[in-house]
Structure formats: structure tokens, C-alpha cells
HTML snippet that shows the backbone in 3Dmol.js (N, CA, C, O; Angstrom):
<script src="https://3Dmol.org/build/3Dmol-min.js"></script>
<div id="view" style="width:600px;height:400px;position:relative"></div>
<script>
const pdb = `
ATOM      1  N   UNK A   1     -11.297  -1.339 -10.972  1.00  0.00           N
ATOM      2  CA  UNK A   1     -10.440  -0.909 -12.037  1.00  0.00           C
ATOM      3  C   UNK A   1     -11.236  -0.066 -13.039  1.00  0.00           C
ATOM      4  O   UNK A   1     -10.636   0.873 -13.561  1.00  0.00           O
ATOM      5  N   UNK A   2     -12.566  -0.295 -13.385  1.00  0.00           N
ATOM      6  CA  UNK A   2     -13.114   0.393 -14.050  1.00  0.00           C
ATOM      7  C   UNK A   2     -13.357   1.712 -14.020  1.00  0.00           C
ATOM      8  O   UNK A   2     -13.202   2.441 -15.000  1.00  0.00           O
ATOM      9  N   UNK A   3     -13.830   2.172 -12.673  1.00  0.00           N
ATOM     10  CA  UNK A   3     -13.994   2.739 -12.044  1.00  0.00           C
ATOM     11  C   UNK A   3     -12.815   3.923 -11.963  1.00  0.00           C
ATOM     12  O   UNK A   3     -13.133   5.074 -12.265  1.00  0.00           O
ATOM     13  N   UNK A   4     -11.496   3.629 -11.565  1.00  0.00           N
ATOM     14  CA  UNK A   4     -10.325   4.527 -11.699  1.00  0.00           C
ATOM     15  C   UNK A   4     -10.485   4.758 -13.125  1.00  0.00           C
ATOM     16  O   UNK A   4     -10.880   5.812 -13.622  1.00  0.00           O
ATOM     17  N   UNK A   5     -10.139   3.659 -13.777  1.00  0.00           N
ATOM     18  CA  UNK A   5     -10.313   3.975 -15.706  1.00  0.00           C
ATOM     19  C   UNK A   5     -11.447   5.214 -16.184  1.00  0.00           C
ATOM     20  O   UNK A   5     -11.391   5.864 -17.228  1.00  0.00           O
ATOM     21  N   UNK A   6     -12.091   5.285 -15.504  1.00  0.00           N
ATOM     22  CA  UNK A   6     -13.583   6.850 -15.472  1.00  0.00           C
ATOM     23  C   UNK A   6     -12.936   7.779 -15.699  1.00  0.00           C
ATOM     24  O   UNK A   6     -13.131   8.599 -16.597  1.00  0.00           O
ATOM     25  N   UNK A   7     -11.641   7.761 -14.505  1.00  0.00           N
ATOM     26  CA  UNK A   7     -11.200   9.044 -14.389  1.00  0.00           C
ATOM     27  C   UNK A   7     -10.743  10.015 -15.242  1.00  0.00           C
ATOM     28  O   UNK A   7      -9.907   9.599 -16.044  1.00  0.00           O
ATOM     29  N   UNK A   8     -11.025  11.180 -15.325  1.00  0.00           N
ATOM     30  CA  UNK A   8     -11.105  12.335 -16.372  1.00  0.00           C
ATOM     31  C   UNK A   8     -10.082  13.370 -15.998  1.00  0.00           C
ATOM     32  O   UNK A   8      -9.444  14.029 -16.820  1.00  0.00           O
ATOM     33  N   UNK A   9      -9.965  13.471 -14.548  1.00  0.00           N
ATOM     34  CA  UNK A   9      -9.731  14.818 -14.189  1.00  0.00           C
ATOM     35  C   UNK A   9      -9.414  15.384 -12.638  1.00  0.00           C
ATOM     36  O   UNK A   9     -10.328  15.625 -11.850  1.00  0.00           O
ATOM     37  N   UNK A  10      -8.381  15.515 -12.396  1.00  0.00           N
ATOM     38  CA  UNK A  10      -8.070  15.494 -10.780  1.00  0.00           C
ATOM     39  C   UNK A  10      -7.872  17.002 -10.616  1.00  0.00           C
ATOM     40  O   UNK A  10      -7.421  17.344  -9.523  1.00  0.00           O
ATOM     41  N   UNK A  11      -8.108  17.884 -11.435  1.00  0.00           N
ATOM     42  CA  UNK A  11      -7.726  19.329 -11.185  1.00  0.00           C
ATOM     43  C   UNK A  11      -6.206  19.638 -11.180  1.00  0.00           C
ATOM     44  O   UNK A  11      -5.296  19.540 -12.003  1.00  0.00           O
ATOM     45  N   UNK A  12      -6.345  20.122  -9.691  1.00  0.00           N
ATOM     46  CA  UNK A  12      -4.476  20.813  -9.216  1.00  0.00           C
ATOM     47  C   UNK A  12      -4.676  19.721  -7.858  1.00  0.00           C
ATOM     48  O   UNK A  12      -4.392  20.094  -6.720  1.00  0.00           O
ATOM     49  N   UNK A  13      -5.111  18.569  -8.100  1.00  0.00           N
ATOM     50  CA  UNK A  13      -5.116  17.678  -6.742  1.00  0.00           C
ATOM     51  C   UNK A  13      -3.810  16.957  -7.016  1.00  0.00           C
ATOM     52  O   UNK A  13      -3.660  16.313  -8.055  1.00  0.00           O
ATOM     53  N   UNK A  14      -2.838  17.061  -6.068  1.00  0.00           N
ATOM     54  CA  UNK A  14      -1.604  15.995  -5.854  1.00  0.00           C
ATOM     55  C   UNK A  14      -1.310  14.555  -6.681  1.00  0.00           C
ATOM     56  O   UNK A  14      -1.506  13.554  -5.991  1.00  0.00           O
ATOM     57  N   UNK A  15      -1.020  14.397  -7.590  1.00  0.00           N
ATOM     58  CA  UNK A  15      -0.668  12.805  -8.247  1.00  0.00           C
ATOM     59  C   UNK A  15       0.554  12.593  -8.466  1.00  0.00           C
ATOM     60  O   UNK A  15       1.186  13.298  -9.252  1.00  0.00           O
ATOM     61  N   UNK A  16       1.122  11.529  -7.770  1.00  0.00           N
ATOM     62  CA  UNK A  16       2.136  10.531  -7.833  1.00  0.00           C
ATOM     63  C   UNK A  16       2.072   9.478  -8.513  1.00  0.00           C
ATOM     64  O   UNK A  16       1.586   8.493  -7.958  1.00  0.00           O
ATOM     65  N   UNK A  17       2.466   9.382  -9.689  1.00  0.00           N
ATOM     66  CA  UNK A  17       2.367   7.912 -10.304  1.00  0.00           C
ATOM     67  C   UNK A  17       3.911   6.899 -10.178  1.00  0.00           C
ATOM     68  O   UNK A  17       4.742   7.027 -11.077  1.00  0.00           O
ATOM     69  N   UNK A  18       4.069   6.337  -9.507  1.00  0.00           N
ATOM     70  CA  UNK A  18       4.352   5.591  -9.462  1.00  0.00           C
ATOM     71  C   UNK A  18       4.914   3.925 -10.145  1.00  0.00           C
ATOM     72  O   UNK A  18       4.645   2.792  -9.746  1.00  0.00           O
ATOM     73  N   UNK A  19       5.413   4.194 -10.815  1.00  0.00           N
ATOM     74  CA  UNK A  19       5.757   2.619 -11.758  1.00  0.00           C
ATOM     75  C   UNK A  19       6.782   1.654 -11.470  1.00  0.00           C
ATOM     76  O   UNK A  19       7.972   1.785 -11.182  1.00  0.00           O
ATOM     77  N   UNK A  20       5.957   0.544 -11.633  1.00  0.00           N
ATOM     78  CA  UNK A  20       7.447  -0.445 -10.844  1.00  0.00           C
ATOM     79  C   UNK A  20       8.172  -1.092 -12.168  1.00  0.00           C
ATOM     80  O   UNK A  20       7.667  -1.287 -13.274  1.00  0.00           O
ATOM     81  N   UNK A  21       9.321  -1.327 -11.786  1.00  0.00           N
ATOM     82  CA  UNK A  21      10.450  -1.612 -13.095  1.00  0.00           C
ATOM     83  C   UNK A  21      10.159  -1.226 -14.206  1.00  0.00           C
ATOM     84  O   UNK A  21       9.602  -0.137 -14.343  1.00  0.00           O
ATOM     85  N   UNK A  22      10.499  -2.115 -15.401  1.00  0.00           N
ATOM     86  CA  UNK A  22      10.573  -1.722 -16.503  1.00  0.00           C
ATOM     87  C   UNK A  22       8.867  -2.383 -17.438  1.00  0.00           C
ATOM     88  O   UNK A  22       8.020  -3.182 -17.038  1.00  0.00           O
ATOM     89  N   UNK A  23       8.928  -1.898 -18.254  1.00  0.00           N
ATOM     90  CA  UNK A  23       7.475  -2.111 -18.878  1.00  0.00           C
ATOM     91  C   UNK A  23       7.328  -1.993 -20.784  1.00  0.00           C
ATOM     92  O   UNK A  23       7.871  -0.969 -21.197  1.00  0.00           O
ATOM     93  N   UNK A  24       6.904  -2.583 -21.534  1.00  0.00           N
ATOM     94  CA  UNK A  24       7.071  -2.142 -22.820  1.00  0.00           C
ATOM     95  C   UNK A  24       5.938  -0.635 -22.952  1.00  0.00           C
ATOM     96  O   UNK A  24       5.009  -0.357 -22.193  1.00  0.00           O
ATOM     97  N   UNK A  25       6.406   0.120 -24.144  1.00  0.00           N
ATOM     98  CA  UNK A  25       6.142   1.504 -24.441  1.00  0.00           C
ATOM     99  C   UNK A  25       4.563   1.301 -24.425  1.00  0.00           C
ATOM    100  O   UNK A  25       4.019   2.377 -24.177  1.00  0.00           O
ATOM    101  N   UNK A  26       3.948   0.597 -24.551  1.00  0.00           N
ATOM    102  CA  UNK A  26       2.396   0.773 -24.390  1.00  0.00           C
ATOM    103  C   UNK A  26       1.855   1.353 -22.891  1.00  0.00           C
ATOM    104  O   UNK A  26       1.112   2.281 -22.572  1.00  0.00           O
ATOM    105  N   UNK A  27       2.523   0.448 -22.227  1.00  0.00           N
ATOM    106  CA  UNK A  27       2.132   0.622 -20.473  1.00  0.00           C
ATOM    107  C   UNK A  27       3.027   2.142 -20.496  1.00  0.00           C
ATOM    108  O   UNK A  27       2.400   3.200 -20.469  1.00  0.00           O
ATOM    109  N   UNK A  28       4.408   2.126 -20.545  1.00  0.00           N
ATOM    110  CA  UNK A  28       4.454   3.585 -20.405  1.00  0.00           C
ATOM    111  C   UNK A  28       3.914   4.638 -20.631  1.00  0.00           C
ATOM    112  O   UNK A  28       4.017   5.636 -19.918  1.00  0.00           O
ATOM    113  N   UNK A  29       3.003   4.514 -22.071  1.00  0.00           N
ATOM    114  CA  UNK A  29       2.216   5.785 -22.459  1.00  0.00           C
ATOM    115  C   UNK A  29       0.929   5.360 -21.698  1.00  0.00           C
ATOM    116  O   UNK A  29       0.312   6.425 -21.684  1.00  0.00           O
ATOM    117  N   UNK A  30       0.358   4.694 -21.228  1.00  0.00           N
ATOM    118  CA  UNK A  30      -0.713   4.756 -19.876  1.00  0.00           C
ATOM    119  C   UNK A  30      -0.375   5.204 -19.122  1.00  0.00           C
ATOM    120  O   UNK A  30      -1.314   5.902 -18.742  1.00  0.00           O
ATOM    121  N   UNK A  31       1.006   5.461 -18.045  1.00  0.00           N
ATOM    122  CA  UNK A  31       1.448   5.999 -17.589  1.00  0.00           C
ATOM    123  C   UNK A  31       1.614   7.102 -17.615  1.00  0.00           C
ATOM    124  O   UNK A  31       1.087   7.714 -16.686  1.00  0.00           O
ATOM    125  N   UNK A  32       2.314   7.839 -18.533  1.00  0.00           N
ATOM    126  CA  UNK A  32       2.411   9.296 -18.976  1.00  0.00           C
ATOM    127  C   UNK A  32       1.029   9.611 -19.344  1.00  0.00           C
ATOM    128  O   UNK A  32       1.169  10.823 -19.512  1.00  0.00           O
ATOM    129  N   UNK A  33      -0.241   9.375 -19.595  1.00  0.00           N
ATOM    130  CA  UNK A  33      -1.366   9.959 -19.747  1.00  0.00           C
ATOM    131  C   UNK A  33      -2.208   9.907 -18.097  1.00  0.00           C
ATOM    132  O   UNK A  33      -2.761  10.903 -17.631  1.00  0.00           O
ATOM    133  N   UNK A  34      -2.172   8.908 -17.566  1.00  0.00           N
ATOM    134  CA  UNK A  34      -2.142   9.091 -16.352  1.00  0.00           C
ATOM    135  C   UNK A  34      -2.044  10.276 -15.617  1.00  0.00           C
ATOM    136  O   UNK A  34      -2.941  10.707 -14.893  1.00  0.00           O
ATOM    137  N   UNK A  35      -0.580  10.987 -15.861  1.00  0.00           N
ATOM    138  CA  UNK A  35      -0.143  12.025 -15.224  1.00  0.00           C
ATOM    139  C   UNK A  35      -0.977  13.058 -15.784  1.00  0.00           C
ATOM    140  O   UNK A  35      -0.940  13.964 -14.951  1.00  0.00           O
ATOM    141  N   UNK A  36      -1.738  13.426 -16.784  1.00  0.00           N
ATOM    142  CA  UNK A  36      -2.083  14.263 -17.638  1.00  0.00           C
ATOM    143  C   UNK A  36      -3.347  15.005 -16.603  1.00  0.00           C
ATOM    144  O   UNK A  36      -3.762  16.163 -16.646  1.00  0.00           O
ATOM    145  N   UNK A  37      -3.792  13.784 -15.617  1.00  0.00           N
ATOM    146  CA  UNK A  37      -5.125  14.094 -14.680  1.00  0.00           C
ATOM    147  C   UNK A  37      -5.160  14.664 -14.257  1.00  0.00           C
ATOM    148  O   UNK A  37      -6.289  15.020 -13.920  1.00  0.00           O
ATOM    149  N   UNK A  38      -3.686  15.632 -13.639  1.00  0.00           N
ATOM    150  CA  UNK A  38      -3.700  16.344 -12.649  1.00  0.00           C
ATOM    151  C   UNK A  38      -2.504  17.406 -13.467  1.00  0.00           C
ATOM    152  O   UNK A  38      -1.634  17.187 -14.310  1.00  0.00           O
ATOM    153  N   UNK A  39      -2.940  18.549 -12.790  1.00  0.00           N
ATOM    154  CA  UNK A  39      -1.985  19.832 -13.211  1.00  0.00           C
ATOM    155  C   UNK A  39      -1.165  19.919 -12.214  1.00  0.00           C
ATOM    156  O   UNK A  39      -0.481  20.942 -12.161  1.00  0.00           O
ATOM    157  N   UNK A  40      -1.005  18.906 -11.175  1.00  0.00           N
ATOM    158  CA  UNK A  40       0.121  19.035 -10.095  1.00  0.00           C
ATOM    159  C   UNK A  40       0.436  16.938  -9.852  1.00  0.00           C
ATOM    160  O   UNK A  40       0.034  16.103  -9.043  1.00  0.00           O
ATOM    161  N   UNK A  41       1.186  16.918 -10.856  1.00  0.00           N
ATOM    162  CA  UNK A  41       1.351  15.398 -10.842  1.00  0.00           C
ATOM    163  C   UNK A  41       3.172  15.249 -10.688  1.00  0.00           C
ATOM    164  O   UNK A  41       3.942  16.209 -10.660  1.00  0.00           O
ATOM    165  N   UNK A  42       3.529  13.917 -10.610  1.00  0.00           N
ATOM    166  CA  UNK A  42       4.870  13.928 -10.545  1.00  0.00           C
ATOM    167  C   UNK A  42       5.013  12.016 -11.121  1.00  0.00           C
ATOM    168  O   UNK A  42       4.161  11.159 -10.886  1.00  0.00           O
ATOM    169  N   UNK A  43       6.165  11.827 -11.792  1.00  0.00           N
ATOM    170  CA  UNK A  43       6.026  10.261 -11.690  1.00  0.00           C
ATOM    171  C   UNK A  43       7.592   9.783 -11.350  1.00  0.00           C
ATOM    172  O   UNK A  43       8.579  10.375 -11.786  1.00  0.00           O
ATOM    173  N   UNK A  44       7.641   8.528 -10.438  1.00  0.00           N
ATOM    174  CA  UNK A  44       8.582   8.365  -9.944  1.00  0.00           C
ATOM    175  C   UNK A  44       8.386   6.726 -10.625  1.00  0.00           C
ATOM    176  O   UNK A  44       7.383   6.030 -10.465  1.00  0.00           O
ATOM    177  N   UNK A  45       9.786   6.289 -11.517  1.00  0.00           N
ATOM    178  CA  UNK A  45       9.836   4.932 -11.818  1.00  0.00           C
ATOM    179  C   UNK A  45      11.050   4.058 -10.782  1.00  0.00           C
ATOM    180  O   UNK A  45      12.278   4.088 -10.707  1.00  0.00           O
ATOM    181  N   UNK A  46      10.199   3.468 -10.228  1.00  0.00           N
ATOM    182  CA  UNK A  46      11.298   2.449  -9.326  1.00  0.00           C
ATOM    183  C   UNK A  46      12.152   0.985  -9.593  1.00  0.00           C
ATOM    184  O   UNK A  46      11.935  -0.051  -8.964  1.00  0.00           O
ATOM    185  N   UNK A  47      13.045   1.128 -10.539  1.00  0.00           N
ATOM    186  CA  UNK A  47      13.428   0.507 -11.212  1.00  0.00           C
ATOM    187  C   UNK A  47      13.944  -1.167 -10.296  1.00  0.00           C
ATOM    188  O   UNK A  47      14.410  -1.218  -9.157  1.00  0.00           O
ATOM    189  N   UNK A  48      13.755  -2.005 -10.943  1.00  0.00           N
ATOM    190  CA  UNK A  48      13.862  -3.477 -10.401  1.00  0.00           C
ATOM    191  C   UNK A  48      12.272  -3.941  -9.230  1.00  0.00           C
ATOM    192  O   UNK A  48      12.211  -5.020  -8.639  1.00  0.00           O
ATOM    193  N   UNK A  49      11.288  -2.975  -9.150  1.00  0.00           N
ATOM    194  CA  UNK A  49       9.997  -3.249  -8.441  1.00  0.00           C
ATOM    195  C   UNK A  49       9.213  -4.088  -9.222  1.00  0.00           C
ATOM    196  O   UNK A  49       9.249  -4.103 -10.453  1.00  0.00           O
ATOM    197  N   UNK A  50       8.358  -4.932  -8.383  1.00  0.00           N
ATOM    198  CA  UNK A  50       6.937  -5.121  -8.829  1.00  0.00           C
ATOM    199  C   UNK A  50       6.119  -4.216  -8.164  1.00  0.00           C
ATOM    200  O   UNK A  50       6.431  -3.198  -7.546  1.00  0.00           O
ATOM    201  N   UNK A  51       5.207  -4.636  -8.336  1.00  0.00           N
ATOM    202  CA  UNK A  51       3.761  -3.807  -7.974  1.00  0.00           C
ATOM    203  C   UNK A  51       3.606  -4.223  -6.430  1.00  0.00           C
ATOM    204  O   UNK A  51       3.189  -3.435  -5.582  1.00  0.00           O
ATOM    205  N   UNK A  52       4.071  -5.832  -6.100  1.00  0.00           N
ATOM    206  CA  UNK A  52       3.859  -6.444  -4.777  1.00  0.00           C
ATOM    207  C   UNK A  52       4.908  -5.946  -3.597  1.00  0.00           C
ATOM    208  O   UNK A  52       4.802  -5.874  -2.372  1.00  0.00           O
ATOM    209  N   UNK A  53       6.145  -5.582  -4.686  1.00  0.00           N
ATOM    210  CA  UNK A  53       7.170  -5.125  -4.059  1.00  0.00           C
ATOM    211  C   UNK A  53       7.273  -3.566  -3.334  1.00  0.00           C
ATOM    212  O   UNK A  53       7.715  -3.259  -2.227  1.00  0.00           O
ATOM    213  N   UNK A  54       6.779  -2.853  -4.238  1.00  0.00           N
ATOM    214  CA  UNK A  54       6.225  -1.473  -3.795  1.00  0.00           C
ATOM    215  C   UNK A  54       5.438  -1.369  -2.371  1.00  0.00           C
ATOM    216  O   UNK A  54       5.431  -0.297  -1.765  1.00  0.00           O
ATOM    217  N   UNK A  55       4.925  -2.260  -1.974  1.00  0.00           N
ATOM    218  CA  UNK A  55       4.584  -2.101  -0.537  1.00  0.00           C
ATOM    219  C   UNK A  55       5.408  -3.198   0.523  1.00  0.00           C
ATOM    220  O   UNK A  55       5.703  -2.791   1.647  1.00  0.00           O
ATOM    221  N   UNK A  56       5.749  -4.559   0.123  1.00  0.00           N
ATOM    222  CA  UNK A  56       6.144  -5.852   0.965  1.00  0.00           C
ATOM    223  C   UNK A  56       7.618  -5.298   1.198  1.00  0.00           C
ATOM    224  O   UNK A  56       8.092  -5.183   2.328  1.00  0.00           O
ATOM    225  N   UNK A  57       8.379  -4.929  -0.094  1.00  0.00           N
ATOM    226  CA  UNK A  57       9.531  -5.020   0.715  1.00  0.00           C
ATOM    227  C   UNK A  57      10.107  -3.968   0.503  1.00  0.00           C
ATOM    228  O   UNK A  57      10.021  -3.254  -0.497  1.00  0.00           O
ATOM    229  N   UNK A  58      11.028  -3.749   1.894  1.00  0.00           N
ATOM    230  CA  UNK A  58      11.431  -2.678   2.432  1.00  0.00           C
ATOM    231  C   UNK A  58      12.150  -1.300   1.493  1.00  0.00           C
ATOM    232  O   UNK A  58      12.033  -0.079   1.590  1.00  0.00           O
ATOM    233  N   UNK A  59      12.863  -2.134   0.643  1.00  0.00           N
ATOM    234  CA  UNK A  59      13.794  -1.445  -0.115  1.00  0.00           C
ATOM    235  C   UNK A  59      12.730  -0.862  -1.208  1.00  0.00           C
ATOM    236  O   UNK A  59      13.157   0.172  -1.721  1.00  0.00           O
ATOM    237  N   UNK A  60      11.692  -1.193  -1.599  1.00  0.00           N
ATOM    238  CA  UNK A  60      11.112  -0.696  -2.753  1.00  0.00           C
ATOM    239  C   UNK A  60       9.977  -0.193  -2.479  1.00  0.00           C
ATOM    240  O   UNK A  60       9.362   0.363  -3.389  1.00  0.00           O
ATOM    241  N   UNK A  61       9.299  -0.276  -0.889  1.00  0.00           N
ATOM    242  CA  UNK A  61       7.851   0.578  -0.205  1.00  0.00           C
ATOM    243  C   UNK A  61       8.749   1.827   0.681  1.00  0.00           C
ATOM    244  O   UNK A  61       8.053   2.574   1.369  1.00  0.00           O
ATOM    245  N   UNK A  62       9.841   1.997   0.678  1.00  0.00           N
ATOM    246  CA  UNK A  62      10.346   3.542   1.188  1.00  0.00           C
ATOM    247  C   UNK A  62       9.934   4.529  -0.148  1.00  0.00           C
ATOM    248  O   UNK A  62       9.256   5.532   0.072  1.00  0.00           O
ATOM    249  N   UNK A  63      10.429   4.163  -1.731  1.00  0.00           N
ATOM    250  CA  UNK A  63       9.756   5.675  -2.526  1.00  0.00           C
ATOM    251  C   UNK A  63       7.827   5.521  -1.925  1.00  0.00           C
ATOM    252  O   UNK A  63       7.180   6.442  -1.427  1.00  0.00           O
ATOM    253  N   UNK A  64       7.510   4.625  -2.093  1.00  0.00           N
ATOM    254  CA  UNK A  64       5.596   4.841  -1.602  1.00  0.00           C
ATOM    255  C   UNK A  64       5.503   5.071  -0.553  1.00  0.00           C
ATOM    256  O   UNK A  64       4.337   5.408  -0.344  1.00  0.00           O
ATOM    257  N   UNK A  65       6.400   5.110   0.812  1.00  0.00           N
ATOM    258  CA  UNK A  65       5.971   6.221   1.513  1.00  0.00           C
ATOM    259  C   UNK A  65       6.364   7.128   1.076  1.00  0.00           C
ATOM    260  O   UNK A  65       5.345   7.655   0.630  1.00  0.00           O
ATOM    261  N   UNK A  66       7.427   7.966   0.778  1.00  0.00           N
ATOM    262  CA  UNK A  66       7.812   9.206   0.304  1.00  0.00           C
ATOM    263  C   UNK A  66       6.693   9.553  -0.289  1.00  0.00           C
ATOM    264  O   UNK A  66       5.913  10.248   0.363  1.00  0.00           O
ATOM    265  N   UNK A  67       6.326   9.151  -1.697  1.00  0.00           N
ATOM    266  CA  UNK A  67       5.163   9.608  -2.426  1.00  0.00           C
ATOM    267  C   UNK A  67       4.151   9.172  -1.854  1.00  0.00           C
ATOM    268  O   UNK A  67       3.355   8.935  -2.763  1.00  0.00           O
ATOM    269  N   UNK A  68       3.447   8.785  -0.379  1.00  0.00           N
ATOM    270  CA  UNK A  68       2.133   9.362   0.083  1.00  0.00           C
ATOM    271  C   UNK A  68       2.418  10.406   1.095  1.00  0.00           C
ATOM    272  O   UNK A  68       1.465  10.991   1.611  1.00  0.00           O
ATOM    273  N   UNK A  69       4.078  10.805   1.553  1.00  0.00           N
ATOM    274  CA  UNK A  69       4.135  11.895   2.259  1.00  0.00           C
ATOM    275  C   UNK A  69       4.111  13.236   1.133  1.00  0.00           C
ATOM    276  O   UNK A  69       3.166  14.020   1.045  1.00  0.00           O
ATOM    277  N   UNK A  70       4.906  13.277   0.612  1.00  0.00           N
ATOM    278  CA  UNK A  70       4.637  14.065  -0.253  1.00  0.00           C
ATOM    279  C   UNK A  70       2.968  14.255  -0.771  1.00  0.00           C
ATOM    280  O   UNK A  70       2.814  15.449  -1.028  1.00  0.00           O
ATOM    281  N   UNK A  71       2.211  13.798  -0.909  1.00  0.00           N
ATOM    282  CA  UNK A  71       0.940  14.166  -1.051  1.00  0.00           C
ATOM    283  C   UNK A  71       0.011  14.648  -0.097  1.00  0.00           C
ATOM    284  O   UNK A  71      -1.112  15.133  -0.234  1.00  0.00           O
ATOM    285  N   UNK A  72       0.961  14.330   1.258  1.00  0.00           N
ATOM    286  CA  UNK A  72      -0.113  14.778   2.177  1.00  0.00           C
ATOM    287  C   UNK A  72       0.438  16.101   2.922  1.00  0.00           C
ATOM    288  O   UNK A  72      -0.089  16.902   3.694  1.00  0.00           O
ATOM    289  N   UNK A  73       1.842  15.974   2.306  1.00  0.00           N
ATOM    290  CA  UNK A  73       2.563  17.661   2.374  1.00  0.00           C
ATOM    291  C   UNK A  73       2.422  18.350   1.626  1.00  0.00           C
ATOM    292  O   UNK A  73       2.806  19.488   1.897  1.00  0.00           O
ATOM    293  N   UNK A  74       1.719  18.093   0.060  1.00  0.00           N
ATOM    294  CA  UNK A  74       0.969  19.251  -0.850  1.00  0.00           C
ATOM    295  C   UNK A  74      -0.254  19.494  -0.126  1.00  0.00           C
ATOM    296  O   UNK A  74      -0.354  20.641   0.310  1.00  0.00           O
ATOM    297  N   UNK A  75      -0.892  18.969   0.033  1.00  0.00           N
ATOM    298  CA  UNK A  75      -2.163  18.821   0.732  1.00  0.00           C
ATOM    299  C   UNK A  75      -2.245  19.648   1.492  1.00  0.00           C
ATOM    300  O   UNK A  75      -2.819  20.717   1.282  1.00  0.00           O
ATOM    301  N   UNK A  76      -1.560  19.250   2.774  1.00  0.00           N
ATOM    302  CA  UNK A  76      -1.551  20.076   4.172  1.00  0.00           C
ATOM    303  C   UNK A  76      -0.820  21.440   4.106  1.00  0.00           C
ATOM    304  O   UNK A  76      -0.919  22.252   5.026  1.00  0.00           O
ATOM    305  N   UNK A  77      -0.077  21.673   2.986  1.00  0.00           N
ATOM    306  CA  UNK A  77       0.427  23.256   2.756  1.00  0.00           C
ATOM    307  C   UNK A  77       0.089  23.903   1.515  1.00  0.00           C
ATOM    308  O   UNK A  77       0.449  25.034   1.187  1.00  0.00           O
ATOM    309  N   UNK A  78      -0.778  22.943   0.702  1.00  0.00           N
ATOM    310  CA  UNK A  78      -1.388  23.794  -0.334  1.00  0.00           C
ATOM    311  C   UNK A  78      -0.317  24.157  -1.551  1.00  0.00           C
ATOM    312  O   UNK A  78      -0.018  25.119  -2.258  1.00  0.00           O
ATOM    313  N   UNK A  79      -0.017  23.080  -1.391  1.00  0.00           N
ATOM    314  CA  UNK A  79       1.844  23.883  -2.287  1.00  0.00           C
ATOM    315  C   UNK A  79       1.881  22.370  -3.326  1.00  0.00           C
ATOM    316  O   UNK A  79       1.524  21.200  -3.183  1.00  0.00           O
ATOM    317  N   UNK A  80       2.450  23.090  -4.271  1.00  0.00           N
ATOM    318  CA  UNK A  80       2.516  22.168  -5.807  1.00  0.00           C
ATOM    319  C   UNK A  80       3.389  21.018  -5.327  1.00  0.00           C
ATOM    320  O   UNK A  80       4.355  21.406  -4.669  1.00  0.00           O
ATOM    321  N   UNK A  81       3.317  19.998  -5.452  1.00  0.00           N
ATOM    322  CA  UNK A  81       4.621  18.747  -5.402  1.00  0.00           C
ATOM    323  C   UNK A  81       5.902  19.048  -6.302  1.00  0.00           C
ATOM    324  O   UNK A  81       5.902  19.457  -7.463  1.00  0.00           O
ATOM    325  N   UNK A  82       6.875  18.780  -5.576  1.00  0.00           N
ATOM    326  CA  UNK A  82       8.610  18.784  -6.174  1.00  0.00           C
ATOM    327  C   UNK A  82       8.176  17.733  -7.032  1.00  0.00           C
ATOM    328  O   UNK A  82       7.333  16.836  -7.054  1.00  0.00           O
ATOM    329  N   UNK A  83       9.304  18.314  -7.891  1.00  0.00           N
ATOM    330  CA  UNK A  83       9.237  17.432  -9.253  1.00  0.00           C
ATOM    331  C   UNK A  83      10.695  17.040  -9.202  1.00  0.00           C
ATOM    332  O   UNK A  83      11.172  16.320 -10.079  1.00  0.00           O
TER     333      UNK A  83
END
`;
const viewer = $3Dmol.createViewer("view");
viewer.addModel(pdb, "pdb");
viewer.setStyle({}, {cartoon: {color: "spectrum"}});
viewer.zoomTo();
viewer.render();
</script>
């Protein structure tokens, strides 16, 4: 965790942030600065998720695949992420 927390600066590299349900305005503005890392970012809030849920169950790990396809379709075509 520390380690991600370093982070300064992702360029024009692909970021998806991702947030599960709802959160008070503190965590949101971590969130929205988050996005700030990258000049090609996008954030998708998945409302009624946890964090465990985002991958275990079905209904709430389909947006996290989307948003690791989408990153690996900026990637592989060099092209900004849909917003």
C-alpha cells in the first residue's frame, strides 16, 4: 500500500479507477485525485459493490473485466480510453 501511495505520475498510461458503492466525501476525493495520475484516466463507480465483490461475484466483477479490457484495448491500439 505504501508503495502505490508513492505514486506521482502515470503519464498518458491507461487508469481505471474503479470504486465500489458508496463512500463518505473524504474517500471520494482520494479517488478523484487518484485519477489526476494519469492524463488518460476514467472512473467507473459500481454502486451496491464491495471491494470483495468486484472480483467474487458475478454481477459486480463484469465492470472489472470491462475496465481491464478496456486497458488493454488502449494499450494494444494506443488510443485514449472512452470516457
Amino acid at each position: 500500500m505504501q508503495e502505490a501511495a508513492s505514486l506521482r505520475d502515470f503519464a498518458d498510461k491507461p487508469l481505471i479507477v474503479l470504486t465500489a458503492g458508496e463512500h463518505p466525501a473524504s474517500w471520494m476525493a482520494a479517488q478523484n485525485k487518484m485519477l489526476t495520475l494519469s492524463t488518460n484516466s476514467a472512473q467507473q463507480i459500481v454502486a451496491g459493490a464491495t471491494h470483495t465483490d468486484l472480483v467474487l461475484e458475478e454481477e459486480y466483477a463484469a465492470p472489472t473485466a470491462q475496465a481491464i479490457l478496456a486497458v488493454v484495448n488502449s494499450v494494444r491500439h494506443d488510443r485514449p480510453l472512452s470516457r
